[in-house]
PLY file of the C-alpha trace (Angstrom):
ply
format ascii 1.0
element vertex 117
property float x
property float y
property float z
element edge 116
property int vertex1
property int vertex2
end_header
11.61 26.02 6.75
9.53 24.60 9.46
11.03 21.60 10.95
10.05 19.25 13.86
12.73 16.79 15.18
11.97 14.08 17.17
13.75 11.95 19.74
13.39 9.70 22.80
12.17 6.40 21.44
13.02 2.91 21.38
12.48 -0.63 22.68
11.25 -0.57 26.57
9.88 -3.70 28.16
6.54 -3.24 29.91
6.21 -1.31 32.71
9.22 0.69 31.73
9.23 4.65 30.42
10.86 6.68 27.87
10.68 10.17 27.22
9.86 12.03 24.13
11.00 14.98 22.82
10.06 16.81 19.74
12.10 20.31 18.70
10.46 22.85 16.88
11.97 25.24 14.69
8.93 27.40 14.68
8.94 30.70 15.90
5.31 31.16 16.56
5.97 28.02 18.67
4.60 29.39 21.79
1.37 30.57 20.48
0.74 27.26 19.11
-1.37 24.35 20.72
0.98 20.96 20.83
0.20 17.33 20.90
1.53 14.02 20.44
-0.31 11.60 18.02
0.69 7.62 17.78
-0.23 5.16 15.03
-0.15 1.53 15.38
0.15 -0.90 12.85
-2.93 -1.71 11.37
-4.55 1.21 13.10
-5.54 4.88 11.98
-3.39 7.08 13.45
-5.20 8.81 16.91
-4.25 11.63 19.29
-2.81 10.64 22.52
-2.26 14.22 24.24
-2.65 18.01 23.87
-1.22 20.97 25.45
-2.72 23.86 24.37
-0.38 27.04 24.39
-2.28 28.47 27.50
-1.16 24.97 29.10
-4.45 23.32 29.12
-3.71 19.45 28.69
-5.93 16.63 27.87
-5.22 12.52 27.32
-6.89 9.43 25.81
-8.20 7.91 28.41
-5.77 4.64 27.92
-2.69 6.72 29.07
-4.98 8.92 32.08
-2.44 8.64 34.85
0.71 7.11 32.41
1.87 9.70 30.01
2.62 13.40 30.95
2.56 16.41 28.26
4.61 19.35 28.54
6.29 21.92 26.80
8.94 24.49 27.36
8.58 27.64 25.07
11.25 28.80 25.92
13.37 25.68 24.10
10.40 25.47 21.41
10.48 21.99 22.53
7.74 19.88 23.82
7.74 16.66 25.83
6.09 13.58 26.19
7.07 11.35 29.41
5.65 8.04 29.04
5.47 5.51 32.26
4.11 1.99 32.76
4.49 1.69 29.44
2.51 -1.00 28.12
2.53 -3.57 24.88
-0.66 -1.96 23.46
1.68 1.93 23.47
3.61 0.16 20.40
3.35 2.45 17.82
4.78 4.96 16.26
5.03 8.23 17.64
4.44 11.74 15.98
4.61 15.29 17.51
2.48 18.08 15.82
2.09 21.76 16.20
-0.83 23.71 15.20
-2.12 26.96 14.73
-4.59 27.14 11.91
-5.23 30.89 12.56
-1.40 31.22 11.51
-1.27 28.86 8.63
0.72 26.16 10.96
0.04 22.88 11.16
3.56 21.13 11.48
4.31 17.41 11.98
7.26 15.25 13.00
9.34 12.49 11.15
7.95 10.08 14.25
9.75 7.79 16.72
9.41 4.26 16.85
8.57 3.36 20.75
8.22 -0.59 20.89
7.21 -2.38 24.48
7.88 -6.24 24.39
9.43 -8.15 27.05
0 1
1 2
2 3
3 4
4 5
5 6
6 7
7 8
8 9
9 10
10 11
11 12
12 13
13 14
14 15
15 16
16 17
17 18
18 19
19 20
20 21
21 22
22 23
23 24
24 25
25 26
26 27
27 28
28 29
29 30
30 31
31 32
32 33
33 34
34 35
35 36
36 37
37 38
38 39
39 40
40 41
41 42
42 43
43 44
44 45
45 46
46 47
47 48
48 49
49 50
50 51
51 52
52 53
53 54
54 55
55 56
56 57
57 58
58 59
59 60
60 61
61 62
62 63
63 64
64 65
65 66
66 67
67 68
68 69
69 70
70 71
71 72
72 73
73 74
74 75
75 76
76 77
77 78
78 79
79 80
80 81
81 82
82 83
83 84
84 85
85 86
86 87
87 88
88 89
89 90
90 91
91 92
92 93
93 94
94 95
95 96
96 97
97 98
98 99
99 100
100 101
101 102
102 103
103 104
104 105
105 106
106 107
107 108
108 109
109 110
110 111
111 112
112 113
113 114
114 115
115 116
C-alpha cells in the first residue's frame, strides 16, 4: 500500500522556519517528480514547489528565495525547508508524488504549519 507520512509542522512566529518532511513508501520513488502543495483556509489548494526526479526545481513566486525543495532517494523522503516564514504561509501542507506514466499519483495526510506572533 502506498503511503506518504508527513512531519515537520507546527506553530512558528514570523520570520521563523520549520522543516518538512514527507516519507514515501513508494518504491518507484526515485523515478517520480515530487512537490509540496499548501491550502489555506478559504483558498483552493495551489502548488508551492516541484522537484522533478532529474532534480529540476521550481517555486511560486511568493516563497522565490524562502522555501527550499529537496529530496533524498535514497531515504524515499523528500523535504521542504521553509524560512522567513510569513503569516500569509498558514496553511496546510501536503506532499505529493507523481508519476502518471506509472499509475502514481500519491498524496500526504498534510501538516498543519501556522505563523502568528
Amino acid at each position: 500500500q502506498v503511503r506518504l507520512v508527513e512531519s515537520g509542522g507546527g506553530l512558528v512566529q514570523p520570520g521563523g522556519s520549520l522543516r518538512l518532511s514527507c516519507a514515501a513508501s513508494i518504491s518507484e520513488f526515485s523515478v517520480s517528480d515530487t512537490h509540496w502543495y499548501r491550502q489555506a483556509p478559504g483558498k483552493q489548494r495551489e502548488l508551492v514547489a516541484s522537484i522533478t526526479r532529474g532534480g529540476i526545481t521550481n517555486y511560486i513566486d511568493s516563497v522565490k528565495g524562502r522555501f527550499t525543495i529537496s529530496r533524498d532517494n535514497a531515504k524515499n523522503t523528500m523535504y521542504l525547508q521553509m524560512n522567513n516564514l510569513k503569516p500569509d504561509d498558514t496553511a496546510v501542507y501536503y506532499c505529493n508524488v507523481r508519476r502518471i506514466a506509472l499509475r502514481i499519483d500519491a498524496w500526504g495526510q498534510g501538516t498543519q504549519v501556522t505563523v502568528s506572533s
